[in-house]
VEXPATI-708787 format. One line per field, with one value per atom (N, C-alpha, C): residue number from 0; residue in one letter; x, y, z. Coordinates in pm, whole numbers, m for minus. Example, Ala and Ser with C-alpha at 12.3 -4.5 7.8 and 13.67 -1.06 7.14 Angstrom:
BEGIN
pos: (0; 0; 0; 1; 1; 1)
code: (A; A; A; S; S; S)
east: (1319; 1230; 1320; 1285; 1367; 1290)
north: (m569; m450; m330; m225; m106; 3)
up: (780; 780; 780; 708; 714; 787)
***
This chain:
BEGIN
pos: (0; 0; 0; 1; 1; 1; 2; 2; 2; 3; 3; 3; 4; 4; 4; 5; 5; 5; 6; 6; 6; 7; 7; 7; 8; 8; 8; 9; 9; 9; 10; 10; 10; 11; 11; 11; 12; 12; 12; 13; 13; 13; 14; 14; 14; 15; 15; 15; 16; 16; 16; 17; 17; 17; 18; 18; 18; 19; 19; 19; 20; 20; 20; 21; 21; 21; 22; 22; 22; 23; 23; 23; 24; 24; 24; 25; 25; 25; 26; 26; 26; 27; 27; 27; 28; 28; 28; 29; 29; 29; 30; 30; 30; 31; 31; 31; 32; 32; 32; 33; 33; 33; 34; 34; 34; 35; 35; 35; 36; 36; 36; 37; 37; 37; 38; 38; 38; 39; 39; 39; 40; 40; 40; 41; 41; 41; 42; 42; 42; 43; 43; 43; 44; 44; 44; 45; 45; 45; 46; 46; 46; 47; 47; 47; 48; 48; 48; 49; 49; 49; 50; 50; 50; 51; 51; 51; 52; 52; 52; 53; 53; 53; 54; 54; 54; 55; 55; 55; 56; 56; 56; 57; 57; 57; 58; 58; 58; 59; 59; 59; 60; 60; 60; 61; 61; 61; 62; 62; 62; 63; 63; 63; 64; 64; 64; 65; 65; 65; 66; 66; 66)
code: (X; X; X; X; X; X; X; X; X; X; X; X; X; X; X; X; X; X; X; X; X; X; X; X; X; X; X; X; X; X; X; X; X; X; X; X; X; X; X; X; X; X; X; X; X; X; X; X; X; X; X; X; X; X; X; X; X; X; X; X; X; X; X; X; X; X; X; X; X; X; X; X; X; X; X; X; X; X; X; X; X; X; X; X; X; X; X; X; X; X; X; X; X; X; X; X; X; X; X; X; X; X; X; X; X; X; X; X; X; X; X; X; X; X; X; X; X; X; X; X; X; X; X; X; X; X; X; X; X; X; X; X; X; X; X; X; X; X; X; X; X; X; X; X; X; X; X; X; X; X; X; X; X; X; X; X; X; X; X; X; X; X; X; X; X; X; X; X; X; X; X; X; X; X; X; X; X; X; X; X; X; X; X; X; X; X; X; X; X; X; X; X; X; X; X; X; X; X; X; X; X)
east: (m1927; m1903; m1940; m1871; m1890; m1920; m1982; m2037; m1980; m1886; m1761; m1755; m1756; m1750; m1908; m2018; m2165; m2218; m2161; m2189; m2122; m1993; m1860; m1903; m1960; m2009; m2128; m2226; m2359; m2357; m2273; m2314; m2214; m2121; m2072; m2146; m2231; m2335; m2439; m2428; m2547; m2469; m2347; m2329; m2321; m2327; m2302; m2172; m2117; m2016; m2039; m1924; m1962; m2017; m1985; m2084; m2204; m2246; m2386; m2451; m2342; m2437; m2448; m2369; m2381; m2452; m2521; m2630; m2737; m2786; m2850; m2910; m2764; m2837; m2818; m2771; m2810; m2676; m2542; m2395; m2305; m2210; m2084; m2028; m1955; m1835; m1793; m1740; m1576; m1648; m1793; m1802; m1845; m1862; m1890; m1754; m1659; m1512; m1424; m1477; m1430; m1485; m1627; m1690; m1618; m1619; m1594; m1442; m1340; m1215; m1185; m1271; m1289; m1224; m1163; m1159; m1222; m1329; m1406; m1523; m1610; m1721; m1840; m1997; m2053; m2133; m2185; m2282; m2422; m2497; m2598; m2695; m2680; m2798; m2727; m2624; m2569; m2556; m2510; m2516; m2701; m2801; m2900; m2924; m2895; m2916; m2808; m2728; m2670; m2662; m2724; m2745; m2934; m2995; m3115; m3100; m3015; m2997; m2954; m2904; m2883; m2967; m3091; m3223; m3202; m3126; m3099; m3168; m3123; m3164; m3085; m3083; m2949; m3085; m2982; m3068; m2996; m2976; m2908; m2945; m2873; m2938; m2812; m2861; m2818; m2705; m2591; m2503; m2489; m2510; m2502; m2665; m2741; m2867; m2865; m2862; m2896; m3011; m3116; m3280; m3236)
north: (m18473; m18486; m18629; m18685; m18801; m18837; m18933; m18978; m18917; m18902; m18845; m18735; m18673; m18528; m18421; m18526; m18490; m18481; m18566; m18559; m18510; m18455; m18387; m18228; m18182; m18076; m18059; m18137; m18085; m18099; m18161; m18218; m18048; m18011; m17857; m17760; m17776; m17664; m17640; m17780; m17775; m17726; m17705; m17701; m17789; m17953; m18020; m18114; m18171; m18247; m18423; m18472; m18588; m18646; m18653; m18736; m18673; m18566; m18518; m18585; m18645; m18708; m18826; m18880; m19026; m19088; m18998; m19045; m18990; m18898; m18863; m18989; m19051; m19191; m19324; m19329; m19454; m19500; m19412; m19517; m19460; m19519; m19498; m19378; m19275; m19186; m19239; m19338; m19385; m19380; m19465; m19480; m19335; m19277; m19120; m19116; m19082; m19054; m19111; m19255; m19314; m19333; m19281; m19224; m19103; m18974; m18904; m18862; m18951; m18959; m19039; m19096; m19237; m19347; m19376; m19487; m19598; m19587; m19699; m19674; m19725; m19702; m19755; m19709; m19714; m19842; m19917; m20000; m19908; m19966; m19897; m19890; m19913; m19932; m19824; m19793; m19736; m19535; m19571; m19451; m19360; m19489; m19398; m19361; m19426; m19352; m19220; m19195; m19098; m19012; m19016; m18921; m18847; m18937; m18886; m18832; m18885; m18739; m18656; m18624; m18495; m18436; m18477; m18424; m18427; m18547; m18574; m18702; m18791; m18885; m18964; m19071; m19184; m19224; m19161; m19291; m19339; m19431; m19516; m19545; m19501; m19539; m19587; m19662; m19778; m19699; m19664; m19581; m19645; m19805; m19878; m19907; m19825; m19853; m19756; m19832; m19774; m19704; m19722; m19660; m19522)
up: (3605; 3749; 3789; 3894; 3938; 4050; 4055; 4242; 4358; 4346; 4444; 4458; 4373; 4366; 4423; 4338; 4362; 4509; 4543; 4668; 4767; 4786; 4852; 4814; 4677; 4610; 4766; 4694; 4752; 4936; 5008; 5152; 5142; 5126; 5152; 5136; 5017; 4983; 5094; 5212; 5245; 5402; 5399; 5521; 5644; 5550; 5630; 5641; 5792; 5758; 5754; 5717; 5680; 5774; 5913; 6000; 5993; 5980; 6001; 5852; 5777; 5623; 5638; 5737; 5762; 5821; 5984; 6066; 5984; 5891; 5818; 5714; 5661; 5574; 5588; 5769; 5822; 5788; 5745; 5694; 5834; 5781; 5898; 5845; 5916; 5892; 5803; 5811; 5698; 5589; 5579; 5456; 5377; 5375; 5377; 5299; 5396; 5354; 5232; 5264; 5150; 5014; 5030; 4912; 4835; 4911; 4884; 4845; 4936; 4871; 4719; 4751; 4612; 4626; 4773; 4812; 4799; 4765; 4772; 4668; 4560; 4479; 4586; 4613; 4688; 4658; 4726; 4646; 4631; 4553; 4534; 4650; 4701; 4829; 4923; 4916; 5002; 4941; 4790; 4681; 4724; 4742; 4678; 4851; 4991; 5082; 5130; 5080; 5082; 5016; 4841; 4758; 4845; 4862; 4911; 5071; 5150; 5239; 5268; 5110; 5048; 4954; 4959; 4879; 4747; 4686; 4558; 4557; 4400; 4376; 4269; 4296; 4187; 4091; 3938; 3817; 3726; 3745; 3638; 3526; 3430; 3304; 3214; 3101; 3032; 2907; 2936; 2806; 2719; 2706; 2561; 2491; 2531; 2474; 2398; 2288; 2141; 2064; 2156; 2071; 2096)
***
């Protein structure tokens, strides 16, 4: 599953709509929308306030690290 989806998944689960996720993490409507359509990839600053006001959390980790 992907950014897009994770979060379109969980803001439904929660019963909420996208503006209620947006004043929630300080973004605009659109950008909400265009997350979730996949219009647009989020920057990270923007990914981790909208994954967290949805009581989640962004971790990035390294897929070409070899140990």
């Amino acid at each position: 599953m992907n950014i897009k989806e994770t979060i379109k998944n969980r803001r439904r689960r929660l019963s909420m709509t996208q503006s209620e996720l947006a004043k929630r993490a300080g973004v605009h409507q659109s950008c909400v929308s265009k997350v979730e359509n996949g219009t647009t990839d989020p920057s990270i600053s923007v990914a981790v306030k909208i994954v967290s006001a949805l009581g989640l959390e962004l971790i990035i980790t390294d897929r070409h690290d070899n140990k």
